[in-house]
C-alpha positions as CSV (number, residue, x, y, z in Angstrom):
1,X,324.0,-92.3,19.6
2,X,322.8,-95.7,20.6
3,X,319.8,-97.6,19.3
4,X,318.0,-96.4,23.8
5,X,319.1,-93.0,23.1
6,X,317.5,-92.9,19.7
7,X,314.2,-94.7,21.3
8,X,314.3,-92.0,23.8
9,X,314.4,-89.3,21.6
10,X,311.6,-90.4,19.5
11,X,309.2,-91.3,23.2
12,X,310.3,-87.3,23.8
13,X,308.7,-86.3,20.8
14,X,305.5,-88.6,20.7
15,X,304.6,-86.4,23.8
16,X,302.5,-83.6,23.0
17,X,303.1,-79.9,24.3
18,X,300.6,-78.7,26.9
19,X,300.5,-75.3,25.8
20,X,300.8,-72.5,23.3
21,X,302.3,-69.0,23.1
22,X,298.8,-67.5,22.3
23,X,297.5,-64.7,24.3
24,X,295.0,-65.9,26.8
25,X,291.8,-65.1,25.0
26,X,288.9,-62.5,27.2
27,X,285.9,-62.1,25.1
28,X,285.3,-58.1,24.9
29,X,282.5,-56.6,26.3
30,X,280.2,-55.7,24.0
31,X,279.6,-52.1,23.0
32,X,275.7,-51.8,23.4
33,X,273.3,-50.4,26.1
34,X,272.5,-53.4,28.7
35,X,268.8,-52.6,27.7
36,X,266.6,-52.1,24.2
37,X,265.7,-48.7,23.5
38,X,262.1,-47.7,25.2
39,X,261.1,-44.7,22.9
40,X,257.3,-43.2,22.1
41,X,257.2,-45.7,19.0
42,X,258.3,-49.1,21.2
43,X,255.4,-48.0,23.7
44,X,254.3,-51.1,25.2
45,X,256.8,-53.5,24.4
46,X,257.9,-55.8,27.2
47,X,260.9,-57.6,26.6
48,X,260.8,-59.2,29.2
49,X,257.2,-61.9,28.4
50,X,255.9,-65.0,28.8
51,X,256.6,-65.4,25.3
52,X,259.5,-67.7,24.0
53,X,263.0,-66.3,22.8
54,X,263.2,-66.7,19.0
55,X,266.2,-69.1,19.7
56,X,264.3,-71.1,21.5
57,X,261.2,-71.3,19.1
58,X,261.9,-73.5,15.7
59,X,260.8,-71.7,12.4
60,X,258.2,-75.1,12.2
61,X,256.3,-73.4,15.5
62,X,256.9,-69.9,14.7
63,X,255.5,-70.5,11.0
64,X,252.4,-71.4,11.8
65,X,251.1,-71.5,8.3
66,X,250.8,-75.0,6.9
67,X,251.6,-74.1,3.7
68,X,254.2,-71.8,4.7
69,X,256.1,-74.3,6.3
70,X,256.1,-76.8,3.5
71,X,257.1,-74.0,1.1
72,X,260.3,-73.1,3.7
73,X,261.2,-76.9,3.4
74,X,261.4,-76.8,-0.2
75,X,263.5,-74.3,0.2
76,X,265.9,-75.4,2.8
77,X,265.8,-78.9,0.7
78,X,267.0,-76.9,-2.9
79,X,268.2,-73.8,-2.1
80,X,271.5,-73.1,-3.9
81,X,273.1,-70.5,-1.7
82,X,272.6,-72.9,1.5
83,X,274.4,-75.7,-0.3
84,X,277.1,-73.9,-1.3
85,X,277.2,-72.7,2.4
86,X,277.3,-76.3,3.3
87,X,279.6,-77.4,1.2
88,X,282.0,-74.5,2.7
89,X,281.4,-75.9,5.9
90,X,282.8,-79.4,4.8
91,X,286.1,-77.9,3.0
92,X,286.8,-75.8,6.2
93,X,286.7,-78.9,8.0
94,X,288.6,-80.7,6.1
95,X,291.4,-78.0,6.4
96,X,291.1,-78.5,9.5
97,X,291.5,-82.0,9.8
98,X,295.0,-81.2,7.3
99,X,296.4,-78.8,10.1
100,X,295.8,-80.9,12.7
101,X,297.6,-83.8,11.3
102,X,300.5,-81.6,11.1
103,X,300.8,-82.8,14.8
104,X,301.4,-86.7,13.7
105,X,304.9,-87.4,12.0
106,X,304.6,-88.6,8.5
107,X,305.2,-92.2,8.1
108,X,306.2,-94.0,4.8
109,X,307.4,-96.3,3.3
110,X,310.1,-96.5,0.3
111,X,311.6,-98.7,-1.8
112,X,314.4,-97.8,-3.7
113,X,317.2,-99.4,-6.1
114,X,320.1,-97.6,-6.5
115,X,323.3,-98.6,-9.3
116,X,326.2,-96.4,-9.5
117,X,329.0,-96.7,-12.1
118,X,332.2,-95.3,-10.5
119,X,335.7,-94.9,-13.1
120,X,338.8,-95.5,-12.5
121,X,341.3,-93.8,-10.0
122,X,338.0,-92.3,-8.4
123,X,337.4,-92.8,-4.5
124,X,340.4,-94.9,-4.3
125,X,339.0,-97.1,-6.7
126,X,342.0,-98.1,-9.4
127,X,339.4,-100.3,-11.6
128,X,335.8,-98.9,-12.8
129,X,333.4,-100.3,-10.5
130,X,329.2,-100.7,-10.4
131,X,327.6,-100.9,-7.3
132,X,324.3,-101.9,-7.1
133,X,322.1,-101.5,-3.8
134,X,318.6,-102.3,-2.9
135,X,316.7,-100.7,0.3
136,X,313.4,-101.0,1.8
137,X,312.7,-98.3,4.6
138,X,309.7,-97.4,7.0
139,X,310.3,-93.8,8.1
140,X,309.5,-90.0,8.8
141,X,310.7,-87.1,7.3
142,X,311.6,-83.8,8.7
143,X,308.9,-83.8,11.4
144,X,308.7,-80.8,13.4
145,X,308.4,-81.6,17.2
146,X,306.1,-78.8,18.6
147,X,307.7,-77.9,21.6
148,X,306.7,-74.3,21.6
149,X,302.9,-74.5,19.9
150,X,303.6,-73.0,16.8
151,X,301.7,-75.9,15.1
152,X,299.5,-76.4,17.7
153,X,298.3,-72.9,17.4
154,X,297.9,-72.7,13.9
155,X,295.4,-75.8,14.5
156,X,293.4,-73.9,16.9
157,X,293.1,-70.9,14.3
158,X,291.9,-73.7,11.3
159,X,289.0,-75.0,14.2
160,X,288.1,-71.8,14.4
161,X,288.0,-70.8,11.4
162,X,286.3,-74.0,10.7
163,X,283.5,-73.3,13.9
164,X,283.4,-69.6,12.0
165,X,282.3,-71.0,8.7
166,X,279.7,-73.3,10.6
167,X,278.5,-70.2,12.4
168,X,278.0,-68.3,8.8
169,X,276.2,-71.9,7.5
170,X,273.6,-70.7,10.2
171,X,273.2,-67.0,9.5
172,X,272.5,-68.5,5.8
173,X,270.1,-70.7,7.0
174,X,268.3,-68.0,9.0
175,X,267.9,-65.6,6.0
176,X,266.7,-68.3,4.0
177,X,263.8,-69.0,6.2
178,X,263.2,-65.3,6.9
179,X,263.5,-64.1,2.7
180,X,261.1,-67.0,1.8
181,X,258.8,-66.1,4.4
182,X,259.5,-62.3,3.3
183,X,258.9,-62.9,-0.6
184,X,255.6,-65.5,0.2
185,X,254.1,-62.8,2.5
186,X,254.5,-59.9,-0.5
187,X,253.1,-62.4,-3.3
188,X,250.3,-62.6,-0.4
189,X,250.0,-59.0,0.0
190,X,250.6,-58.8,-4.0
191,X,247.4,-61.1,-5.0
192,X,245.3,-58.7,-2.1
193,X,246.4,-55.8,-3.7
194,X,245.0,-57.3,-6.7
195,X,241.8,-58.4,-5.7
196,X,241.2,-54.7,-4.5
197,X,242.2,-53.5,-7.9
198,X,239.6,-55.7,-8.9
199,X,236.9,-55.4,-7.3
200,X,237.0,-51.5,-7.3
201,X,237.1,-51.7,-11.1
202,X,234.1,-53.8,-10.9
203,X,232.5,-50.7,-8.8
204,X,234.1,-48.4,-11.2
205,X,232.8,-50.0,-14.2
206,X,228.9,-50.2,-12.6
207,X,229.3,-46.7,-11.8
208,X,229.9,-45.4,-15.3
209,X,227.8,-47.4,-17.1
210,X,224.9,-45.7,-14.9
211,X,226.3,-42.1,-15.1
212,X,226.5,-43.4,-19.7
213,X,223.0,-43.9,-19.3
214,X,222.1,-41.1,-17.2
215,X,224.0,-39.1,-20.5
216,X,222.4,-40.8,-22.7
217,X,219.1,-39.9,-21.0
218,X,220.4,-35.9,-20.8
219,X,221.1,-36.6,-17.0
220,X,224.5,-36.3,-16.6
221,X,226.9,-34.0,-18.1
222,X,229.6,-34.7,-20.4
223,X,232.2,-34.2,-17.7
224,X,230.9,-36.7,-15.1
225,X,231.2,-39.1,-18.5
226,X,235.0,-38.4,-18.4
227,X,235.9,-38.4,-14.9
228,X,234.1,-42.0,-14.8
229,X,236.1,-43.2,-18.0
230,X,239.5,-42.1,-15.8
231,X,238.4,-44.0,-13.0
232,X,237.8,-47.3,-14.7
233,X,241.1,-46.8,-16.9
234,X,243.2,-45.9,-13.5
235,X,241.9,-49.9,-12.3
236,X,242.7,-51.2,-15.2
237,X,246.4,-49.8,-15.3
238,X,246.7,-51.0,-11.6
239,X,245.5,-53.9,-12.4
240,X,248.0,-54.6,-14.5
241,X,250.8,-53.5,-12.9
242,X,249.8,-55.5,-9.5
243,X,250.0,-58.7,-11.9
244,X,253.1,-58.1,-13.1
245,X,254.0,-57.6,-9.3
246,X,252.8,-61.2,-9.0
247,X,254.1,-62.5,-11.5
248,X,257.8,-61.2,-10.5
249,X,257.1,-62.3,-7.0
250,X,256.9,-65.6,-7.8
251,X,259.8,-65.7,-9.9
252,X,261.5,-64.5,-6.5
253,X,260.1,-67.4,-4.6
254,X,261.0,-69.9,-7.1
255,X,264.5,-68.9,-6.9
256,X,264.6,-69.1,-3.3
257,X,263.2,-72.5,-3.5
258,X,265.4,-73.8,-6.3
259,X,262.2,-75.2,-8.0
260,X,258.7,-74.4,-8.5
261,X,256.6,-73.7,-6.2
262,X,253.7,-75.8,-5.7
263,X,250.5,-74.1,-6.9
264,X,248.5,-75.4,-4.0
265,X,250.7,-73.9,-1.4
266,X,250.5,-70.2,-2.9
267,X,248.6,-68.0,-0.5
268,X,245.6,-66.2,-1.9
269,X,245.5,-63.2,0.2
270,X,247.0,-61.9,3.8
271,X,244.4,-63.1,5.7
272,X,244.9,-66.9,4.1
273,X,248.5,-67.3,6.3
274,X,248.2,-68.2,9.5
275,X,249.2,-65.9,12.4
276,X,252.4,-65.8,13.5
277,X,253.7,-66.8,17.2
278,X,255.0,-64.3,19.2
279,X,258.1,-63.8,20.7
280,X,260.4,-62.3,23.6
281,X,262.6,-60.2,22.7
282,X,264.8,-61.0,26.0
283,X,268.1,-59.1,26.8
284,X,270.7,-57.7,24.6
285,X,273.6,-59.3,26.7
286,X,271.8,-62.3,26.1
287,X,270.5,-62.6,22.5
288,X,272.9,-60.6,21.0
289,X,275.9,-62.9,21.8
290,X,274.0,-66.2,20.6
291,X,273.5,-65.0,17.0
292,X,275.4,-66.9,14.3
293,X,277.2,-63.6,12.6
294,X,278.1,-62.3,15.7
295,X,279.2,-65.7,17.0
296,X,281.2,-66.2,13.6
297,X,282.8,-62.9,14.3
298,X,284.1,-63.9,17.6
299,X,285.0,-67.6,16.3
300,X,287.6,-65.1,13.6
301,X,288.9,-63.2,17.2
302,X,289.3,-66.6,18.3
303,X,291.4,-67.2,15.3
304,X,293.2,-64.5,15.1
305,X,294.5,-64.4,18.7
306,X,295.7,-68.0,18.0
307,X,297.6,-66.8,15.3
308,X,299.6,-64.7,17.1
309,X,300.9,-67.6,19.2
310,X,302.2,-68.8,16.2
311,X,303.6,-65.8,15.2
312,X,305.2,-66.1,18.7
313,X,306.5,-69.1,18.4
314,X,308.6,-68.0,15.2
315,X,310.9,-66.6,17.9
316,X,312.0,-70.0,18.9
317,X,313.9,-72.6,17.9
318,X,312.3,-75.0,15.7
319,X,313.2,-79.1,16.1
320,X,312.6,-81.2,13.5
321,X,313.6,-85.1,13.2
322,X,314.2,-87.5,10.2
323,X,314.4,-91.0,10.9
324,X,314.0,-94.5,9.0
325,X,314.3,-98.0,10.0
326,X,314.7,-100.8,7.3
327,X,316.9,-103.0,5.3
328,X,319.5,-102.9,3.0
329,X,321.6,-105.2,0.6
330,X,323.5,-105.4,-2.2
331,X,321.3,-107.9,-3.7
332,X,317.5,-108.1,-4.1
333,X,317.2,-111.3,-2.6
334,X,319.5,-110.3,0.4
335,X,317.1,-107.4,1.4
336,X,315.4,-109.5,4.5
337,X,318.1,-111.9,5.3
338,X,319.9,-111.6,8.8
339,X,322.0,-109.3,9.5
340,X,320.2,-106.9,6.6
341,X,318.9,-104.5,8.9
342,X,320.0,-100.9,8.6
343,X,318.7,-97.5,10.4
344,X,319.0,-93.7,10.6
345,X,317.9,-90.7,12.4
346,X,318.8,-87.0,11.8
347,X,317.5,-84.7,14.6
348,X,318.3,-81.2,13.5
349,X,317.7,-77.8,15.5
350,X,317.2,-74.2,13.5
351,X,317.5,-71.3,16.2
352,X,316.7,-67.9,14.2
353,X,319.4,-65.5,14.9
354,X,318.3,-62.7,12.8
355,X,314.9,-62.4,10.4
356,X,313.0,-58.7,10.2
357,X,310.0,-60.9,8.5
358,X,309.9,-62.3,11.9
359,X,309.1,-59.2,13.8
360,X,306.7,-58.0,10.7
361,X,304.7,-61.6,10.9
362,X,304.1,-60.6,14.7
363,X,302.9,-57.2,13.9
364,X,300.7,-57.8,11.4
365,X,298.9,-61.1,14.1
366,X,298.5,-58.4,16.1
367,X,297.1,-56.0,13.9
368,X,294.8,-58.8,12.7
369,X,293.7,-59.4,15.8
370,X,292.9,-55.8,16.5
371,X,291.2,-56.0,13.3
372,X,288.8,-58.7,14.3
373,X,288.1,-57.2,17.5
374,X,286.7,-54.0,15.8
375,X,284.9,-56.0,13.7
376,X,283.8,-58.1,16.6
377,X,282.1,-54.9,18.1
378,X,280.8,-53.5,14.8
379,X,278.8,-57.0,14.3
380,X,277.0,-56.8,17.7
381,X,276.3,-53.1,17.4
382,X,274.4,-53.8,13.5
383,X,272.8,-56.7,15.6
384,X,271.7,-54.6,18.4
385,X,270.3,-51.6,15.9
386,X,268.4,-54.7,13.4
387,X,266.4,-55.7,16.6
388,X,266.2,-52.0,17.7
389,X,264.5,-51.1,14.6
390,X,262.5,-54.1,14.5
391,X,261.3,-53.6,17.8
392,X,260.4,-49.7,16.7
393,X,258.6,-51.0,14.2
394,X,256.7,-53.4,16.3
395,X,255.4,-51.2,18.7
396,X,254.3,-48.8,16.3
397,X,252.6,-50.5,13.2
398,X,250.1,-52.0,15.4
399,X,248.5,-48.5,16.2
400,X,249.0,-47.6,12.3
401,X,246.9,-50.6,11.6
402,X,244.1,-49.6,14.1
403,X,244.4,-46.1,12.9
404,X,244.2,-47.2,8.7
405,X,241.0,-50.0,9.7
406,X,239.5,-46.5,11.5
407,X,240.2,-44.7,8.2
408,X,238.9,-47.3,6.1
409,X,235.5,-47.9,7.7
410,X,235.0,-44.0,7.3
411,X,236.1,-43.4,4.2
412,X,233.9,-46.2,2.8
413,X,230.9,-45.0,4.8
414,X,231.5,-41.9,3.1
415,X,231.4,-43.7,-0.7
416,X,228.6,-44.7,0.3
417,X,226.9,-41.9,1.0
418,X,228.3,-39.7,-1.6
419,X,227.2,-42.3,-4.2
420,X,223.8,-42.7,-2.5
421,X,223.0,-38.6,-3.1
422,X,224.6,-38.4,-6.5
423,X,221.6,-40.9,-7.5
424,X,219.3,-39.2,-5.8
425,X,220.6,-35.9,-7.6
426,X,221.8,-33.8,-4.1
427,X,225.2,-34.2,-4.9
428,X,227.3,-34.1,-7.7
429,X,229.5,-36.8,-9.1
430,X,233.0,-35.0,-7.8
431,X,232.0,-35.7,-4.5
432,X,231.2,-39.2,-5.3
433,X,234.6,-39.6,-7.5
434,X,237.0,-38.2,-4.7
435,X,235.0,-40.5,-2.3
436,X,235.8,-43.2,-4.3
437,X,239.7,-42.5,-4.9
438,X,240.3,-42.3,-0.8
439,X,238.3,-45.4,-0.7
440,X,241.3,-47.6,-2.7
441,X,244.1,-45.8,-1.4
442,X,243.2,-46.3,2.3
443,X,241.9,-50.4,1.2
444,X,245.9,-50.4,-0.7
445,X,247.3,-48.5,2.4
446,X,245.3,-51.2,4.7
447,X,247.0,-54.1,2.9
448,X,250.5,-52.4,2.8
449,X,250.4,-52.3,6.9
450,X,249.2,-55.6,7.2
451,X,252.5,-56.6,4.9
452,X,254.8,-54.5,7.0
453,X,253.4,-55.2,10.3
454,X,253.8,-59.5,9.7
455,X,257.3,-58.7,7.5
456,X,258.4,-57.2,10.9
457,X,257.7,-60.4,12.7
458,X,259.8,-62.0,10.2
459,X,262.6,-60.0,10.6
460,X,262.5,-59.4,14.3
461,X,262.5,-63.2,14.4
462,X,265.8,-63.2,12.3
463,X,267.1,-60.7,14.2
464,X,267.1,-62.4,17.6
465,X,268.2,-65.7,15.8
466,X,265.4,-67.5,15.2
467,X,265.2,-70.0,12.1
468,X,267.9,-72.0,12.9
469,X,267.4,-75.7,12.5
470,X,270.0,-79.3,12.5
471,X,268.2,-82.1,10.7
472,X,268.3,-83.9,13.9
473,X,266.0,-81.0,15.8
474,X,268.2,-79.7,18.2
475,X,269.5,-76.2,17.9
476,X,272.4,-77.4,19.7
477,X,273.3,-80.5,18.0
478,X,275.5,-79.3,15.0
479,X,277.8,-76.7,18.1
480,X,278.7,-80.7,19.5
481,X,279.2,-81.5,16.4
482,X,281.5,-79.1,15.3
483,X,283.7,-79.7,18.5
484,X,284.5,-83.5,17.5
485,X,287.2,-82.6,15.1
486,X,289.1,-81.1,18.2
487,X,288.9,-78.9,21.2
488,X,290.5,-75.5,22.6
């Protein structure tokens, strides 16, 4: 072969295939109703508002809450888990970038010195003789020319296993912002809890030091003494036990934030945070498909179906090519002298005539990809049953919320009244004490409804995807990112 043939051969190979044996890729319809359930507890729930989609709305304008936000920022800033996520991200890119320069030949360059001793009456030789040779050579070795997309294929499984990990960098991201929200709303609810711990032992404690010196005076029995004393050591025991509560909350929120959290931006009560926005729901078909697990899950289809071209591609014969261009000489100082030039190519073809882990390899892409489609479905059906159950939640606890402020107002009209006749000596104290003990179970029922009903706008948030931020501001600018390494 001439030094045009070998130039040609090389120009062949330079070009890059225009296709792959992978299946053409459909995305598979999703296995949910096209609508959200409408039930007696989602009773006036419109899906369909004014309001934005949660996608659409950044956690800064959801989150309201001044010190809320600041305390998510921490968070996003320090937060361990979302590094590592990150740092994930970059490796998966980086294999990427590895698989894809399985494309290029290899080019390098040697230098070698070789010196040979051969005896006597070897090779023809009838006196020992040492050769010595130098060589200096610029070539590639064994590069496989991609005619039939095996390569190319397994580079479009690394991108999107690569886009797959960026997907699950997101869903990170978004339960971040929705488990310090979570955690800062329960130390809220937490410290409420407390303060209604508190002040009814306050109460508690008035109350029996006037029923001690009604005994005292021969007013009160020995029993209404008692039942007091129980009273003010029930608040007391609460009391204690909602501090603790605190005190483990915060140790939650710190670990979500990786550091402290600033005193100033604890929340006192419920009613300190700020309300949050609200949101459309929109349409399953719609939502369901932009969230980051379920887009991971069908980046991982993605992947799999590529993989079977490879697989494919096995079938075929693979073409590989060595070649090297340089100089050579018997003497160092001869290497780049005229007539010093010396060249060699080795194009070699392997055709597989017979290899069962052939067939086995395409079986089991298949069965991966099968695989990943069930799991494809089974991620948009726990998506589609988290916003369901967020949206049951959301049109009930509303009306639980009127219901417990209804029961609340009574209730402590009715302390009131029971305490008023026990000092006026109508009524005993066992009306006044059960009075009492509905009283702070409906105030600590009050503030657990308040918690649930703003913990459900959390997580219906998460649910439809909201909480997704790039640095830049744009929840679009890391998916343009992601495709510069390559393209389908």
């Amino acid at each position: 072969m001439n030094k045009n043939t070998f130039l040609l051969l090389v120009g062949i190979a330079l070009i890059p295939p225009g296709c792959t044996m992978a299946p053409k890729y459909s995305r598979p319809k999703a296995p949910v109703p096209a609508e959200w359930p409408a039930g007696a507890a989602c009773q006036g729930i419109q899906p369909a508002t004014n309001a934005p989609e949660a996608r659409q709305l950044r956690w800064r304008e959801f989150f309201t809450d001044e010190k809320l936000q600041q305390v998510i920022a921490t968070a996003l800033t320090n937060n361990r888990d979302l590094r590592v996520a990150a740092q994930k991200v970059e490796m998966a890119r980086a294999q990427y970038g590895i698989q894809r320069g399985e494309l290029l030949p290899t080019v390098n360059a040697t230098g070698s010195m070789i010196e040979q001793r051969i005896p006597a009456n070897v090779e023809g030789f009838p006196e020992p003789l040492t050769i010595t040779s130098y060589q200096v050579n610029l070539g590639a070795a064994s590069w496989e020319i991609d005619f039939f997309g095996r390569i190319r294929s397994l580079k479009n499984e690394a991108l999107e296993e690569f886009l797959a990990t960026e997907q699950a960098r997101r869903s990170a991201q978004i339960l971040l912002v929705s488990s310090v929200a979570q955690a800062y709303l329960t130390l809220a609810a937490d410290r409420e809890s407390l303060a209604v711990a508190e002040n009814t032992l306050a109460a508690q404690q008035g109350t029996f030091n006037m029923i001690h010196r009604r005994h005292e005076l021969g007013l009160a029995a020995d029993l209404d003494v008692q039942r007091a004393q129980t009273q003010v050591d029930g608040a007391r025991r609460d009391i204690a036990s909602f501090q603790q509560l605190i005190a483990l909350d915060e140790n939650a929120l710190n670990l979500l934030l990786g550091s402290p959290a600033p005193g100033n931006c604890l929340p006192t009560d419920l009613g300190s945070v700020a309300p949050l926005k609200e949101i459309s729901a929109g349409l399953p078909s719609q939502v369901l498909l932009r969230r980051p697990d379920v887009a991971q899950a069908e980046d991982l289809l993605k992947a799999a179906n590529a993989d079977i071209g490879a697989a494919r591609a096995a079938f075929f014969p693979q073409i590989s090519l060595t070649a090297a261009i340089g100089t050579a000489s018997s003497d160092l100082s001869g290497l780049f002298k005229s007539g010093s030039k010396a060249w060699s190519y080795a194009p070699q073809i392997v055709m597989p005539i017979f290899d069962a882990r052939t067939w086995s390899a395409h079986k089991a892409a298949k069965a991966q990809r099968d695989i990943a489609v069930t799991q494809y479905e089974k991620a948009i059906q726990s998506a589609f049953r988290e916003v369901a159950d967020a949206l049951a939640i959301h049109g009930a606890v509303d009306r639980q919320v009127e219901a417990q402020q209804s029961l609340v107002h009574a209730v402590a009209e009715t302390y009131r009244l029971s305490n008023s006749r026990y000092r006026m000596g109508i009524d005993s104290y066992l009306s006044v004490l059960d009075a009492q003990r509905t009283l702070y179970t409906a105030q600590q029922g009050l503030v657990s409804l308040h918690l649930a009903k703003l913990a459900n706008q959390v997580t219906l948030y998460a649910a439809l995807g909201g909480g997704w931020e790039t640095p830049s501001g744009g929840p679009e600018a890391m998916t343009s990112a992601s495709a510069k390494p390559g393209s389908h």
